[in-house]
C-alpha positions as CSV (number, residue, x, y, z in Angstrom):
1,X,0.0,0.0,0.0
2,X,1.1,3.1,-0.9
3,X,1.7,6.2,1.5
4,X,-0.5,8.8,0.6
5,X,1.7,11.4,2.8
6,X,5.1,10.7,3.2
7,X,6.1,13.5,5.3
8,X,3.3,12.9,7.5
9,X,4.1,9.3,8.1
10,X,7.5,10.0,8.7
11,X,6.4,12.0,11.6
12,X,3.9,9.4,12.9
13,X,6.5,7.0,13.0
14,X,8.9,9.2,15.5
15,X,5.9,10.3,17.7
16,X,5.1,6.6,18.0
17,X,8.3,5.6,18.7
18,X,9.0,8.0,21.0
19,X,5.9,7.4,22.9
20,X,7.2,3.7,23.2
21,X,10.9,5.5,24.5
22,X,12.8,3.5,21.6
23,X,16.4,4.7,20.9
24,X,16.5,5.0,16.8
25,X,13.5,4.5,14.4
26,X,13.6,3.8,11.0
27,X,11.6,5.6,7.6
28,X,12.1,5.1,3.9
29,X,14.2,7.3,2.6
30,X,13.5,10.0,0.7
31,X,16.0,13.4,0.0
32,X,13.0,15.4,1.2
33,X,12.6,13.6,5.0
34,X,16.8,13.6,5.0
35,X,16.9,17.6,4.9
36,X,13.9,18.2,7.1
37,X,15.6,15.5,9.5
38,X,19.1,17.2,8.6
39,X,17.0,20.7,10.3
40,X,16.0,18.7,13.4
41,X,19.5,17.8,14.0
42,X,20.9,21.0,13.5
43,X,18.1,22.3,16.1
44,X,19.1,19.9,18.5
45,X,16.0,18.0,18.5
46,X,17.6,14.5,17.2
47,X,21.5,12.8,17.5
48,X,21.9,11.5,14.4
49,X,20.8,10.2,11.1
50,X,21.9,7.4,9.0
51,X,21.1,6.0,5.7
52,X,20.9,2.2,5.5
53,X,20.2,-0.3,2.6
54,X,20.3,0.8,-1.3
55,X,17.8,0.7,-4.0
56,X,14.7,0.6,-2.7
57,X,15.1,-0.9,0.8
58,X,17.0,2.3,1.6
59,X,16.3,3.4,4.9
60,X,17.0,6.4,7.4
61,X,17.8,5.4,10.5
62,X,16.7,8.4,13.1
63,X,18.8,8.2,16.7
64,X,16.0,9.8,19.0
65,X,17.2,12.2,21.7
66,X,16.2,11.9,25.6
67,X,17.7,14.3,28.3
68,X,19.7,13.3,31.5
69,X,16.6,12.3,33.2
70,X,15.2,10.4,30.5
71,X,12.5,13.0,29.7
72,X,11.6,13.5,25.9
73,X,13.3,16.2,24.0
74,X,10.7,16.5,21.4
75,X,7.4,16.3,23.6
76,X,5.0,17.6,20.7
77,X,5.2,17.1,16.6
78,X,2.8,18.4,14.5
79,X,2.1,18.5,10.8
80,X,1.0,22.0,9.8
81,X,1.2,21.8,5.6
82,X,-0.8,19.0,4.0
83,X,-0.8,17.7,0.4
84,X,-4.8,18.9,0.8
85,X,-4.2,22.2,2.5
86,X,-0.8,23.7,1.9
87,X,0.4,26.6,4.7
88,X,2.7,29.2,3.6
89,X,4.3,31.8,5.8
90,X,6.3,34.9,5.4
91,X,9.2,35.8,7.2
92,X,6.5,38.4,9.2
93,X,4.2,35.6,9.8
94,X,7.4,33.1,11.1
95,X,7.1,34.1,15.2
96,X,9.1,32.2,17.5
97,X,7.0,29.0,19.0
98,X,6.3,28.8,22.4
99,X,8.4,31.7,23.2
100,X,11.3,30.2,21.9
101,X,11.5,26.6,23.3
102,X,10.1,25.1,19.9
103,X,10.7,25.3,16.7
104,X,8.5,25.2,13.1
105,X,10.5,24.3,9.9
106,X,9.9,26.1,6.8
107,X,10.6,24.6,3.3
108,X,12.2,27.4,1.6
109,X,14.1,27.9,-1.7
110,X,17.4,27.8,0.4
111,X,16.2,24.3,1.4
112,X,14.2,23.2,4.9
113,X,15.3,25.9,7.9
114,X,13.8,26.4,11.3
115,X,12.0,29.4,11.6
116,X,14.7,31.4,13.7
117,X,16.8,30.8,10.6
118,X,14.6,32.2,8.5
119,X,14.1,34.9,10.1
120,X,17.6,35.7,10.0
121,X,18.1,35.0,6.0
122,X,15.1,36.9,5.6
123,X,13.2,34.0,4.0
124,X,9.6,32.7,3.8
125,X,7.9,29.0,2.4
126,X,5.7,26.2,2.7
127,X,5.4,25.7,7.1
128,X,6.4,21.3,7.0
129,X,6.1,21.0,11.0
130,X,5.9,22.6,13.6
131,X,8.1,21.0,17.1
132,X,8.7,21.7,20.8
């Protein structure tokens, strides 16, 4: 069965696992979930990515990230832009969430960048997630 929305799945799959408190969870690849995972990272939201496999069976391999005390670092994820109702934001409209403890990442055409980045390039686009 095919996956209607990838991007939305992808998402699923880390809220599930980290409701479960797993370590890494795996999602087909795509280049598109790679540089919005690529944003989490460099937000601090995630440890690592890998890729796994070739062809087809090529996987990314997310490393989930928990603080000391074993509390969630990502506690909410939610899909703003949908393949039925696509959101798109300015750099005006882009204000920090939750007064700065969370984060909403912004396809733009200087790739996918969190919202304080855009802010600073000066840069608007389609609103992929929002995260805190």
């Amino acid at each position: 069965m095919s996956v209607s929305d990838p991007i939305s799945d992808m998402l699923t799959r880390i809220r599930n696992a980290l409701t479960r408190n797993k370590e890494t969870v795996a999602v087909p690849f795509s280049k598109y979930k790679f540089s919005i995972l690529e944003a989490f990272k460099r937000e601090g939201y995630i440890s690592r990515i890998e890729i796994e496999g070739e062809g087809v069976s090529k996987k990314l391999v997310v490393a989930l990230k928990y603080g000391e005390s074993g509390e969630k670092v990502i506690t909410q994820l939610i899909r703003e832009s949908k393949p039925s109702r696509k959101i798109y934001k300015g750099t005006k409209d882009l204000t920090p969430v939750r007064s700065g403890f969370g984060s909403s990442f912004v396809s733009t055409s200087n790739g996918i960048l969190s919202d304080r980045e855009c802010r600073e390039q000066f840069v608007g686009g389609e609103l992929v997630c929002t995260l805190w």
